[in-house]
Residue frames as qw, qx, qy, qz and C-alpha x, y, z in Angstrom:
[[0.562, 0.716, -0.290, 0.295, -4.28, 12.65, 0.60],
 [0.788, -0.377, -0.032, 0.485, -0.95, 11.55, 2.33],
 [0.510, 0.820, -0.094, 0.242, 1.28, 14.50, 2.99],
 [0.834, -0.133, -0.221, 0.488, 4.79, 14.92, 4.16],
 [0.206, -0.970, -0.007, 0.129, 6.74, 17.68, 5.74],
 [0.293, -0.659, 0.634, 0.281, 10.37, 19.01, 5.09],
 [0.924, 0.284, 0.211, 0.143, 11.06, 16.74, 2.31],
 [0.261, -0.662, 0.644, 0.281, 14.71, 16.46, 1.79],
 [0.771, 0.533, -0.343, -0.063, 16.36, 14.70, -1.82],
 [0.572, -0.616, 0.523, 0.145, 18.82, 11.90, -1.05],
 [0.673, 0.384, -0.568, -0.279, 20.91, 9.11, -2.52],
 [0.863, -0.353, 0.250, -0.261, 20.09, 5.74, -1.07],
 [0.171, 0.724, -0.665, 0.070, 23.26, 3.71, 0.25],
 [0.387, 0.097, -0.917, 0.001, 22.52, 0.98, 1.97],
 [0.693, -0.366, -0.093, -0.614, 19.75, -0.75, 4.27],
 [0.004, 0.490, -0.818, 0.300, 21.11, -2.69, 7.00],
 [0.073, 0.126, 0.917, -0.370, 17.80, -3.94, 8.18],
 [0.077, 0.588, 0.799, 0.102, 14.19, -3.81, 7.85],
 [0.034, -0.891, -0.452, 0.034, 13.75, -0.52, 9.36],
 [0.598, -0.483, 0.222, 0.600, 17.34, 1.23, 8.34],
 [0.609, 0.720, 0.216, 0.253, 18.28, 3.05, 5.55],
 [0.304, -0.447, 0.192, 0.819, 21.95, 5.14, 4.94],
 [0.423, 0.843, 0.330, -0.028, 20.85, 7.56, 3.05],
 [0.353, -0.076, 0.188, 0.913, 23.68, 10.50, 1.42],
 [0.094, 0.932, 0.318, 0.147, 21.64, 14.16, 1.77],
 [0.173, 0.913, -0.347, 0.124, 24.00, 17.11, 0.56],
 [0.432, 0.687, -0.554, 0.186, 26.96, 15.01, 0.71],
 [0.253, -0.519, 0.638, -0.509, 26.60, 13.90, 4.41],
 [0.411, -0.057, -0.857, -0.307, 25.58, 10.11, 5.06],
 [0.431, -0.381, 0.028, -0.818, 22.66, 9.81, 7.07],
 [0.031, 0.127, 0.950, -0.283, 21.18, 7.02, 9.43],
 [0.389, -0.128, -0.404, -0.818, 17.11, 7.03, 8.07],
 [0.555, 0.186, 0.605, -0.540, 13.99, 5.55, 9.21],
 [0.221, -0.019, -0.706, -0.672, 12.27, 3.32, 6.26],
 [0.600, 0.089, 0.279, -0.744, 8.82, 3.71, 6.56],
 [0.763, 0.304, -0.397, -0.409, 8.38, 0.12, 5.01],
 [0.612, -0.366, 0.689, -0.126, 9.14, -3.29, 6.44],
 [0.918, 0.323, 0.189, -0.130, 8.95, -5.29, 2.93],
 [0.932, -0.011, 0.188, 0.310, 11.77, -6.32, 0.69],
 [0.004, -0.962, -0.091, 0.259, 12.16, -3.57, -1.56],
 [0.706, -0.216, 0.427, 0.521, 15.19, -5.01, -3.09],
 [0.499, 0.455, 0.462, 0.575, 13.99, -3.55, -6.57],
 [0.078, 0.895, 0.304, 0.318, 13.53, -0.23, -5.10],
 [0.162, -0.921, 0.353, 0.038, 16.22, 0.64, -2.78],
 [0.903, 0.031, 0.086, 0.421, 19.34, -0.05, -4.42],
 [0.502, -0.534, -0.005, 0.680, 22.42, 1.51, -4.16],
 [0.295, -0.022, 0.393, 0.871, 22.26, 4.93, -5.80],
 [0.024, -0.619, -0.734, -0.279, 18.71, 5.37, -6.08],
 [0.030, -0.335, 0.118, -0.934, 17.27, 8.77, -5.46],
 [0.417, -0.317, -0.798, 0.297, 15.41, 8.89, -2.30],
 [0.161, -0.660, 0.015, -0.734, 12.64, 11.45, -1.01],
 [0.430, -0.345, -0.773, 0.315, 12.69, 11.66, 2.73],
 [0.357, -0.795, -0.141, -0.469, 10.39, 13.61, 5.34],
 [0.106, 0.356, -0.604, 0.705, 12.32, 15.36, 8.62],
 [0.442, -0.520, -0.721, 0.117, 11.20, 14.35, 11.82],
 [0.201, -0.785, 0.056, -0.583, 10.19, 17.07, 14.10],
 [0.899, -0.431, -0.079, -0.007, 11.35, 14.65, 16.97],
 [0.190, 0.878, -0.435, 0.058, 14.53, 15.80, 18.25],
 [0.413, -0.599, 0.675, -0.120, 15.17, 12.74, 20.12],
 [0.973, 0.072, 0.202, -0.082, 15.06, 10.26, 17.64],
 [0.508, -0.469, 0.513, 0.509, 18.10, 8.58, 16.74],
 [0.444, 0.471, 0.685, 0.335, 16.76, 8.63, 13.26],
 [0.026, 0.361, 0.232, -0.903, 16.02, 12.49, 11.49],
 [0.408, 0.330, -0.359, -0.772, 14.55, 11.22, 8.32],
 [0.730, 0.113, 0.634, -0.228, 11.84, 9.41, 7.17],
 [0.226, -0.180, 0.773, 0.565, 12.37, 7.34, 3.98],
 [0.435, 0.529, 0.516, -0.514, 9.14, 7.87, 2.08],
 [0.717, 0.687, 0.050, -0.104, 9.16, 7.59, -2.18],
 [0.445, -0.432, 0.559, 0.550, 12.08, 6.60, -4.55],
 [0.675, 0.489, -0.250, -0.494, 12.44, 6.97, -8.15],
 [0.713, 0.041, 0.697, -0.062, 12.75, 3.69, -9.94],
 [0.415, 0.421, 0.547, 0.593, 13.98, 5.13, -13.17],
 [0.195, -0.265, -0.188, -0.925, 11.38, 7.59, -14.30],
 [0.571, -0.505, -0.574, -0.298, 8.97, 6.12, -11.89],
 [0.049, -0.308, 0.516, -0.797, 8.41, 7.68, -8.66],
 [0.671, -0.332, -0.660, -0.058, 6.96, 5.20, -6.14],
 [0.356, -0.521, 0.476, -0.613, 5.95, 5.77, -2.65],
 [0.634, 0.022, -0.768, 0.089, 7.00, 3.22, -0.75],
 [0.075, -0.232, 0.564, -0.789, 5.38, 4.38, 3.05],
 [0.281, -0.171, -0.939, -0.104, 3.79, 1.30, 3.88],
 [0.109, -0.403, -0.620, 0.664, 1.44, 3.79, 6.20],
 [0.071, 0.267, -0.275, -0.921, 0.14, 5.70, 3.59],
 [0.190, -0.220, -0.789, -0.541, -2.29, 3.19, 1.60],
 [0.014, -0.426, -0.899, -0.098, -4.80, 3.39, 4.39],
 [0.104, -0.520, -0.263, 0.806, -5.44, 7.10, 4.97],
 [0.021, -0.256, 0.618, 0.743, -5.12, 7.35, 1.58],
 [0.166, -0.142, -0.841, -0.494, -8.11, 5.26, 1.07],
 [0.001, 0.615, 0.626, -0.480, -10.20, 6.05, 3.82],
 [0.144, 0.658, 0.028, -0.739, -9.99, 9.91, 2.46],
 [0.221, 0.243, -0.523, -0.786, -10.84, 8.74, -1.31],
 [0.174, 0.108, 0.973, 0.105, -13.18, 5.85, -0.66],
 [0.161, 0.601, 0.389, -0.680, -16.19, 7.88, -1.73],
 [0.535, 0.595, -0.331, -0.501, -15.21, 8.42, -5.27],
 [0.032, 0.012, -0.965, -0.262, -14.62, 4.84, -5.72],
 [0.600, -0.071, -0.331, -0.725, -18.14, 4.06, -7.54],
 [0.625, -0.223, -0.717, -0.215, -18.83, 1.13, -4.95],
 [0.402, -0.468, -0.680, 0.397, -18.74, 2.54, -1.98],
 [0.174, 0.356, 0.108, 0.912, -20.10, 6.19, -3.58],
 [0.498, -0.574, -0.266, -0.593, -23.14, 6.11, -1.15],
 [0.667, -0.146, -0.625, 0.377, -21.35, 5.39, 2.22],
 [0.273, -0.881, -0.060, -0.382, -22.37, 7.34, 5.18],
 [0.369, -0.823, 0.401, -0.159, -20.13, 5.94, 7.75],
 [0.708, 0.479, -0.450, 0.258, -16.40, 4.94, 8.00],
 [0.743, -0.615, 0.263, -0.028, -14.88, 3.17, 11.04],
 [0.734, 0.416, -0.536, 0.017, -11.30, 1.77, 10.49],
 [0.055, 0.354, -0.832, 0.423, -9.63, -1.16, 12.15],
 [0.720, -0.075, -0.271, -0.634, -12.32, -3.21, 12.29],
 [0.148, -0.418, 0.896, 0.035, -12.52, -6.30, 14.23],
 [0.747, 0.139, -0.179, -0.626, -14.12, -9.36, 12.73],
 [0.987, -0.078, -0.134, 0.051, -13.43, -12.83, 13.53],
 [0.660, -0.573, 0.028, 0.486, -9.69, -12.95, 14.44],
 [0.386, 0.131, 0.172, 0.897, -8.39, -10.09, 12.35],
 [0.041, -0.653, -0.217, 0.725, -8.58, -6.56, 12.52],
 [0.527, 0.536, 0.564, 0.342, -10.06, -5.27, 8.92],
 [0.365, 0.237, 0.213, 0.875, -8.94, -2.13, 7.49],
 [0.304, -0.021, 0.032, -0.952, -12.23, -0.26, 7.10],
 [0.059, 0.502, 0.851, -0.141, -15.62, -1.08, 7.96],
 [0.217, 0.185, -0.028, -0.958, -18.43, 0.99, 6.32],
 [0.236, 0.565, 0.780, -0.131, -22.08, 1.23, 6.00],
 [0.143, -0.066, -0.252, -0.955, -24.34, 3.23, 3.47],
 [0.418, -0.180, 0.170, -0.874, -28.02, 3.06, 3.81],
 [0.873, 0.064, 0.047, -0.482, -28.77, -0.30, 2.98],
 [0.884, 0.316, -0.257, 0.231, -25.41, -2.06, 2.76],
 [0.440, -0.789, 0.420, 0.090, -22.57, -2.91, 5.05],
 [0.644, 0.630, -0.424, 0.096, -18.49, -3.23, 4.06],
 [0.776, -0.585, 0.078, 0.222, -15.90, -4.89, 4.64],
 [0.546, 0.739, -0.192, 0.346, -12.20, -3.46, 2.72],
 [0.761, -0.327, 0.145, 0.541, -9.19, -5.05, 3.42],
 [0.396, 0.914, -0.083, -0.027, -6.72, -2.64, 1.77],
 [0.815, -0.321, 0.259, 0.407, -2.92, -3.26, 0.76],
 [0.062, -0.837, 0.255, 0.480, -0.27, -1.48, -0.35],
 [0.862, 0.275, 0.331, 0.269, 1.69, -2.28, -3.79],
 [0.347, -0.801, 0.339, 0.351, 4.76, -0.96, -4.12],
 [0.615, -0.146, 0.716, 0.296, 5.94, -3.81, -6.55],
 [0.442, 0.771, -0.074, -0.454, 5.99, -3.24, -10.62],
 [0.155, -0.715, 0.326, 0.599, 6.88, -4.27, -13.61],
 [0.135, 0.119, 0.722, 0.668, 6.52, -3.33, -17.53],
 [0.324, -0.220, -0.409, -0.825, 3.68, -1.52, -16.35],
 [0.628, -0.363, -0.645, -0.241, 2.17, -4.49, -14.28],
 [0.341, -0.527, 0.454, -0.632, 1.47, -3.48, -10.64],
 [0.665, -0.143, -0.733, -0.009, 1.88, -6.88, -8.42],
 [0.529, -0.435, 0.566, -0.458, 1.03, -8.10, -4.37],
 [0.752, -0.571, 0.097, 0.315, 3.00, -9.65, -2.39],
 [0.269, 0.721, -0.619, 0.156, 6.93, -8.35, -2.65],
 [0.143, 0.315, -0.886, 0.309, 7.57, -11.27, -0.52],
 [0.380, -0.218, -0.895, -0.088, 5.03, -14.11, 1.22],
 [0.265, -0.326, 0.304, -0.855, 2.52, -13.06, 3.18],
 [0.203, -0.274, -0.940, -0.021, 0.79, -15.55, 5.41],
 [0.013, 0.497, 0.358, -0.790, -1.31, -12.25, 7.48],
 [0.162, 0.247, -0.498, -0.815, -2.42, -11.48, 3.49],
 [0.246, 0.029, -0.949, -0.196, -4.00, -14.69, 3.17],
 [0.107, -0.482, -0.801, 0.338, -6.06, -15.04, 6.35],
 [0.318, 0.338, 0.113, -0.878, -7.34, -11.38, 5.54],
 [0.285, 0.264, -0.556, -0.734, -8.62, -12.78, 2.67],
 [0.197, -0.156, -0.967, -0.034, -9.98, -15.95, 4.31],
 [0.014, -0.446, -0.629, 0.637, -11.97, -13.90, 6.87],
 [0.322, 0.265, -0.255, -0.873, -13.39, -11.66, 3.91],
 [0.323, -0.003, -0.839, -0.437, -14.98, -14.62, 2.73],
 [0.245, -0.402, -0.828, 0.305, -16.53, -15.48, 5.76],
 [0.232, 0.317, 0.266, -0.881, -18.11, -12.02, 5.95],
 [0.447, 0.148, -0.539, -0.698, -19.47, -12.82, 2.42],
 [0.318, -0.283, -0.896, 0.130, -20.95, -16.02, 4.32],
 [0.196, -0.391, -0.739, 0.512, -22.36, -13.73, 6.56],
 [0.143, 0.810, 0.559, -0.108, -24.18, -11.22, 4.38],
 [0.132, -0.699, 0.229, 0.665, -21.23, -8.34, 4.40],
 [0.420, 0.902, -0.088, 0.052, -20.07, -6.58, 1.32],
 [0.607, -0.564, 0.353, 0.436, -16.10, -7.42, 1.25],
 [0.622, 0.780, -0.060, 0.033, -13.41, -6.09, -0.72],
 [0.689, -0.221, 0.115, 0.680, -9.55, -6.45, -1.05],
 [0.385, 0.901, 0.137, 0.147, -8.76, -2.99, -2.38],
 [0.796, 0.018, 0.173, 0.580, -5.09, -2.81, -3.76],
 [0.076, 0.957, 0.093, -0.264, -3.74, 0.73, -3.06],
 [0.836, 0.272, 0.103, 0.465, -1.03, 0.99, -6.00],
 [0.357, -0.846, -0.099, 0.383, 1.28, 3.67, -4.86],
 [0.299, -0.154, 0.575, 0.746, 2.41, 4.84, -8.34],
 [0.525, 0.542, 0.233, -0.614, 1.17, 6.11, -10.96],
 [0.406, 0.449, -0.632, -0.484, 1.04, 4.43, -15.28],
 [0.231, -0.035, 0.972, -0.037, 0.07, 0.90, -14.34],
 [0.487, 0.052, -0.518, -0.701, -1.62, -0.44, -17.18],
 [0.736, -0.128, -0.623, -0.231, -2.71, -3.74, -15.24],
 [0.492, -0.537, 0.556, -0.400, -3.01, -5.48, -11.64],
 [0.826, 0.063, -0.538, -0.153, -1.92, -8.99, -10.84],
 [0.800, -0.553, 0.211, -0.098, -1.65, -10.88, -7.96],
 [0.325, 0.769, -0.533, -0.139, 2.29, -11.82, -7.80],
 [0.931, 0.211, -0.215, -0.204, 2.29, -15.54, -8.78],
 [0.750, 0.241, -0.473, 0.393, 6.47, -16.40, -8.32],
 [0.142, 0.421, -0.586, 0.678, 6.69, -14.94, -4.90],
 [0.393, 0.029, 0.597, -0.699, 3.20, -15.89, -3.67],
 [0.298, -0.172, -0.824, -0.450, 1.33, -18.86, -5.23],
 [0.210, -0.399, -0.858, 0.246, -0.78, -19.46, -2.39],
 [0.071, 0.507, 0.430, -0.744, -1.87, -16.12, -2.23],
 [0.275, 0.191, -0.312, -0.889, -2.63, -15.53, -5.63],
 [0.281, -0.165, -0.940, -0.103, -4.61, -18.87, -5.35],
 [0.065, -0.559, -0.630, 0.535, -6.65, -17.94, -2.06],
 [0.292, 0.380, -0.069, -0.875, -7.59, -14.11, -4.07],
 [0.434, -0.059, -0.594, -0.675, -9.52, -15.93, -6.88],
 [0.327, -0.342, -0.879, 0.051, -10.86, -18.05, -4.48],
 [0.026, -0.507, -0.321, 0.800, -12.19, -15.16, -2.86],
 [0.378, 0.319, -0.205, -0.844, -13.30, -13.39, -5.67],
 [0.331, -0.121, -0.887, -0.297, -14.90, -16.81, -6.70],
 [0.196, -0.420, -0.876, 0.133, -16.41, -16.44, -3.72],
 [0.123, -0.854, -0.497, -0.090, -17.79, -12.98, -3.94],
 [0.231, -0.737, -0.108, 0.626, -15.42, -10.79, -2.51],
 [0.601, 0.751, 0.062, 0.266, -14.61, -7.99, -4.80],
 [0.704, -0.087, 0.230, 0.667, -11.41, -7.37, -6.00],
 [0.214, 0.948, 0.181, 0.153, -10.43, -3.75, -6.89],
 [0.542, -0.197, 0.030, 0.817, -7.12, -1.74, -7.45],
 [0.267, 0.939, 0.139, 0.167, -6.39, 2.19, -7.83],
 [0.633, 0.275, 0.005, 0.723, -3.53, 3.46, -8.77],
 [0.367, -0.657, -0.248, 0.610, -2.13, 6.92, -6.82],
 [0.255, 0.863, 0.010, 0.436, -1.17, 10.31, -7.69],
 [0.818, -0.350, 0.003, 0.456, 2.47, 10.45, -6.38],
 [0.078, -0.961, 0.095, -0.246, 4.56, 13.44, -5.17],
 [0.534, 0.276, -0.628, 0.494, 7.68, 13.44, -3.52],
 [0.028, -0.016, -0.624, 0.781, 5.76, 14.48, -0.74],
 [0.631, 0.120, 0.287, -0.710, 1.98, 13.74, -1.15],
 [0.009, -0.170, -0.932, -0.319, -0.07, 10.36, -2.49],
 [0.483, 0.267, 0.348, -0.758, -3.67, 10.52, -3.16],
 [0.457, 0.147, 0.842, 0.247, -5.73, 7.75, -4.90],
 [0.254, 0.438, -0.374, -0.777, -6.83, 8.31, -8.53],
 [0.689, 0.158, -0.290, -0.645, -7.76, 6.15, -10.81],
 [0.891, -0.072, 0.431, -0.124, -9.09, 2.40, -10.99],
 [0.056, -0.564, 0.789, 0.237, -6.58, -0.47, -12.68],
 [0.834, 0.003, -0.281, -0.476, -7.94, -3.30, -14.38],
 [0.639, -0.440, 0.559, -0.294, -7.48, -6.57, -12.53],
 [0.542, 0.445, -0.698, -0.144, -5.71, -9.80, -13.88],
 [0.754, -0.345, 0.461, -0.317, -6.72, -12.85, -11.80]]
């Protein structure tokens, strides 16, 4: 489980840059930290309610991290740091890796670093993991925006499967009600292309959807997949 400290209610004003965010808490306008580097266009827009966690860090020029927004009635963590902790500390009750003894993350394997590496008594993993922030009508998508760093994980998974490994892509969906996963087609052909090819070649494909707090995530259930 991802938790947060101090959590403070805003309204979200503008985002100058990647890693910016004016925020308005009790009336005052804030300079933020956004714990996210994607696009996010459909989630921070002006007005949006915004949970953020204080820093304990007196010298940053920042005091708050941005960390969940609502999206309507949908409350979405968007703390692009969250999916893998999150999955390390649930990967146990996912029913394929329910007999793992040991968990290493940051893995290196050919020229990328792999999320998690894990072994159970007779079987070794590999589990890329990505965040998914993106939505809608229900449908939980990846990419918000091209990823070429998305791709090559996905190439190098394959090659483990060449080489004997267990590999998975496991899509941490950082919401909760998604009825479906897909792989988002109009912002990333090539990547939804390269995932079936992957899962053509073996790797397995697997989303779970979160249990989402203004100030805690923790994965929950599994999401059916749409390739």
């Amino acid at each position: 489980m991802r938790l947060y400290d101090k959590v403070a209610e805003g309204r979200f004003v503008s985002r100058p840059n990647r890693f910016v965010a004016y925020v308005e808490i009790d009336g005052v306008v804030s300079k933020c930290h956004v714990k996210n580097t994607g696009r996010c266009k459909e989630l921070l827009v002006p007005g949006a309610t915004v949970f953020l966690s204080k820093s304990d860090n007196p010298a940053r020029s920042t005091r708050y991290d941005v960390v969940a927004v609502m999206k309507g009635d949908l409350l979405i963590n968007m703390d692009s740091q969250a999916p893998n902790p999150v999955a390390v500390e649930g990967l146990r009750r996912i029913p394929q890796f329910r007999d793992v003894t040991e968990i290493r993350q940051e893995f290196v394997y050919g020229d990328s670093r792999i999320d998690i590496m894990a072994t159970s008594h007779n079987e070794r993993f590999l589990i890329e993991v990505k965040g998914v922030t993106l939505e809608h009508d229900g449908v939980a998508r990846f990419p918000d925006a091209p990823t070429e760093r998305g791709r090559k994980h996905l190439r190098e998974l394959m090659h483990a499967v060449e080489d004997g490994w267990q590999a998975y892509v496991l899509f941490v969906v950082q919401m909760e009600g998604m009825k479906v996963f897909e792989p988002n087609e109009a912002t990333d052909p090539e990547f939804a292309s390269v995932l079936r090819e992957a899962y053509r070649a073996g790797v397995g494909v697997l989303a779970h959807g979160c249990k989402v707090t203004k100030d805690s995530m923790a994965l929950d259930h599994e999401i059916p997949i749409r390739l």
